[in-house]
Phi, psi and omega in degrees: 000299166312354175281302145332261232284307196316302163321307182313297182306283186327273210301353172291298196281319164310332171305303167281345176288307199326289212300337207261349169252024163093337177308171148289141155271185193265122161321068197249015168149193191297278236301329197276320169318304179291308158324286172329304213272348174287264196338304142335294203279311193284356155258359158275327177285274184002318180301282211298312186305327205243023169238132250237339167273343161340081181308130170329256152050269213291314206291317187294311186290357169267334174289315168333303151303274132036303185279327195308298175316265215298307170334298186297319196299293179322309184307302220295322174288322154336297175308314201295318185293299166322306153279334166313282209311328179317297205267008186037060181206132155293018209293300195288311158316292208308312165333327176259332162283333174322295176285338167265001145319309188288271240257161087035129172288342181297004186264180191215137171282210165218166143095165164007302178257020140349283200299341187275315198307307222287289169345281150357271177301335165304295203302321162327278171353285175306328206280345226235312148350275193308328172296302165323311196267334136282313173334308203273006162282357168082026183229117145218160193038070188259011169296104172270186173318285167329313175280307142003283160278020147270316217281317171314279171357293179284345194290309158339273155000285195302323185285331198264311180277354166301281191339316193287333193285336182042087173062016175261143212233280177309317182320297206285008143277340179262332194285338183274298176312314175301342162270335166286028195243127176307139186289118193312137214264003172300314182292332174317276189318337180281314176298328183303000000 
């Protein structure tokens, strides 16, 4: 469990030095990929909605995008989640972390977890689209304090209901992907 909650803080903090210098983070499986991609998108729309020089315009095309991100994420955890419990097996995670330990999310795979993959690299696009394109909109390294202590919060979170699941091996794995899933953005503008 302490390995957990460590792992949670790394990737919390590799998240944010990565975005704020502009940088790749390091590979360290599906879950550090997802993370990147919640904590990103959701402090970048947070940035644009709640900065009061932000023209309508800029603020609709970020909830657009936004949604666009949290749709794919949401299929993609679903899914994952759906087949775990289907076959009550941890199989289709381990699988999928494995290979993003080795690879890139832009690479593309073969076999069983293809079609995820395949998902996976959409959803990569878009976010990495979306990023760029604020970045050129003039917000770059815009993770603050506050996201910083949502990222602490969830890692708590994540660590405390694995922990409760005691050994259900899928439960502690969909309860963990279902917190890396974006926060619906009326609650963003709202957390401002």
């Amino acid at each position: 469990m302490k390995n957990l909650l460590c792992f949670c803080f790394l990737a919390a903090a590799l998240c944010v030095n990565s975005f704020a210098a502009g940088s790749s983070l390091i590979n360290l499986g599906l879950i550090s990929q997802l993370v990147e991609i919640k904590y990103n998108s959701e402090a970048c729309f947070s940035k644009i909605t709640t900065d009061p020089a932000s023209p309508k315009l800029r603020k609709d095309s970020a909830l657009a995008n936004y949604n666009e991100i949290r749709v794919r994420v949401d299929r993609i955890i679903y899914q994952i989640s759906a087949d775990m419990r289907w076959n009550n097996s941890v199989k289709t995670y381990k699988r999928l972390n494995k290979y993003y330990k080795i690879h890139a999310l832009g690479e593309l795979g073969t076999g069983v977890i293809e079609p995820y993959i395949l998902a996976i690299q959409d959803l990569d696009f878009i976010y990495r689209k979306y990023l760029n394109a604020v970045q050129l909109g003039g917000t770059k390294g815009i993770i603050t304090t506050a996201a910083v202590l949502s990222v602490l919060d969830t890692g708590w979170t994540i660590t405390k209901n694995i922990k409760d699941m005691q050994g259900k091996k899928v439960d502690g794995i969909i309860e963990l992907l279902n917190n890396l899933r974006l926060n619906a953005p009326a609650e963003l503008v709202k957390l401002k």
